[in-house]
Each structure stands twice: as structure tokens, then as C-alpha cells.
C-alpha positions as CSV (number, residue, x, y, z in Angstrom):
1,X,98.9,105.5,67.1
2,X,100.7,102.6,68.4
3,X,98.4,99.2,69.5
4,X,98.9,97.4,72.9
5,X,100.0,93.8,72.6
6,X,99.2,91.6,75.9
7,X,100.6,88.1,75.9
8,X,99.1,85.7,78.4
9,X,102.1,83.8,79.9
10,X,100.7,80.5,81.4
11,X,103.8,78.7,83.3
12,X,103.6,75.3,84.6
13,X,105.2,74.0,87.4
14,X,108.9,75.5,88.3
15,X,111.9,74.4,90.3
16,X,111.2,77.9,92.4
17,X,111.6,78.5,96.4
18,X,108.3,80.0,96.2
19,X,106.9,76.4,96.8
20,X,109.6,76.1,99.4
21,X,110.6,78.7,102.6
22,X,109.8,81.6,100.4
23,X,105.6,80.4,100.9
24,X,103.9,82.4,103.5
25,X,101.5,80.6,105.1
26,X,98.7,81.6,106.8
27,X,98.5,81.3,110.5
28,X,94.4,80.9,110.5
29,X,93.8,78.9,107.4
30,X,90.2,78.1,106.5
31,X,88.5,74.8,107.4
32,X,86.2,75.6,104.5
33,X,88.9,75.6,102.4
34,X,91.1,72.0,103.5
35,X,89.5,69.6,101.3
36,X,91.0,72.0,98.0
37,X,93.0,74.8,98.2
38,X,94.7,73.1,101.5
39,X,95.3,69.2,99.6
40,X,96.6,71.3,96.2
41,X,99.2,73.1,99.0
42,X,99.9,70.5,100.8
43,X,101.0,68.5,97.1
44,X,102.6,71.9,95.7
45,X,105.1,71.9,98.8
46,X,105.7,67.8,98.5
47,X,107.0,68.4,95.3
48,X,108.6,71.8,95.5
49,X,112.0,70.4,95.4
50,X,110.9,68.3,92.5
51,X,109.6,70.4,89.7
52,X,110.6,69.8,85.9
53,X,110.5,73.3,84.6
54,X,113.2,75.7,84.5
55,X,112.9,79.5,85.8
56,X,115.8,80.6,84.0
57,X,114.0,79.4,80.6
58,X,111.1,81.0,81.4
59,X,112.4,84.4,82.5
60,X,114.6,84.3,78.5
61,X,110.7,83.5,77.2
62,X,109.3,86.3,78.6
63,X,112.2,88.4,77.9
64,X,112.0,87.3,74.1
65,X,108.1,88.2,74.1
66,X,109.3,92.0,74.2
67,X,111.5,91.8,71.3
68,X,108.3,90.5,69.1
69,X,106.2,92.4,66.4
70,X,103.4,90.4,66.9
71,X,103.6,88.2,70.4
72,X,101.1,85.4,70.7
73,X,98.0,86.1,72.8
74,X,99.0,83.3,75.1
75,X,102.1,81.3,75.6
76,X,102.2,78.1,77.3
77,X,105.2,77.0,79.2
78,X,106.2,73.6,80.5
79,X,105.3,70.6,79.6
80,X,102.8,69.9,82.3
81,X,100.7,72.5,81.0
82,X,100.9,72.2,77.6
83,X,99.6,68.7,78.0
84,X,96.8,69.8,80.2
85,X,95.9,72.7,77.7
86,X,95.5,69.9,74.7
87,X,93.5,68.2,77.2
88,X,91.3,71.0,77.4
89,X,91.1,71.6,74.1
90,X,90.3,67.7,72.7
91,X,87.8,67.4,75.7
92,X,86.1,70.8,73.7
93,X,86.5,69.2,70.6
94,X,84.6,66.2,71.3
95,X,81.7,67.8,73.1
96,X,81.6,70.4,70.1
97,X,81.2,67.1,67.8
98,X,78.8,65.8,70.0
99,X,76.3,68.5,70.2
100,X,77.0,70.0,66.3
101,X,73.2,68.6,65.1
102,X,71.5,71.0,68.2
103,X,74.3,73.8,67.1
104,X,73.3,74.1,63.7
105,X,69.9,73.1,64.3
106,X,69.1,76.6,65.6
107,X,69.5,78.9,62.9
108,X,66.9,79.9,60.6
């Protein structure tokens, strides 16, 4: 019997058109909506032109997950979102640390 493997691939930002004239708009976008999802458009399309990452690099990545025994469950890629994802992580850390005493505190 042969096991799926999954791999999470979590890109950052890329040098795409997507961002660009590839994005289809809405032609009714929600008011509800303009404070978030509209601002993080509205900066995704500033900087479309102006993206670190690579799409070429990224397609090879994915292509070199297939050739793996045992692929990672999630692979980061860029740098954006590797720092953000360490972010996450020492954020955990620290409230982990702060709340260890009530943790443990509830076993038997």
C-alpha cells in the first residue's frame, strides 16, 4: 500500500502579473470589506512590479518536492515569509513560557 505525502507550499510574495493586469477585479466590491481586504489590494497592486521573490525558483521547488522520499509537511518560500513564520513561532514561544506554571499546573 503506498502512503500519500502532502506538502504545504506557503510562497511569499512574487514578481507575478497576477498582482498586475492578470487581477480581476470586481466591478461591485464590498464596502464591508474596504478597510481590509480592499487596503491589503490596494498595497498588493502598489507593489506588484516590486516583489523580491522569483517564480521561476519557486516553480524548480515545487518541481523538486516530487522527486522526494519524504517531502516536508510545509515548505516556506521567500524571505518575507520565512521571517513572518519565525515571527509566529517566537511570539508562541514566549506566550508558551509565560503561561507554563497554569499548563502544568493542571494535571493530576
Amino acid at each position: 500500500m503506498t502512503t500519500a505525502q502532502v506538502s504545504a507550499i506557503e510562497p511569499g510574495a512574487f514578481k507575478t502579473d497576477w498582482a498586475a493586469r492578470s487581477m480581476k477585479e470586481s466591478d461591485a466590491p464590498i464596502d464591508d470589506y474596504a478597510a481590509d481586504v480592499g487596503a491589503r489590494k490596494e498595497l498588493i497592486k502598489a507593489f506588484a512590479n516590486d516583489l523580491p521573490g522569483d517564480p521561476r525558483k519557486v516553480a524548480d521547488a515545487c518541481v523538486m518536492l516530487t522527486t522526494l522520499e519524504a517531502p516536508p509537511l510545509r515548505l516556506l518560500l521567500g524571505h518575507d515569509v520565512l521571517k513572518a513564520a519565525r515571527e509566529k513561532l517566537t511570539a508562541m514561544l514566549a506566550s508558551i513560557d509565560e503561561w507554563e506554571a497554569t499548563t502544568r499546573d493542571v494535571g493530576y
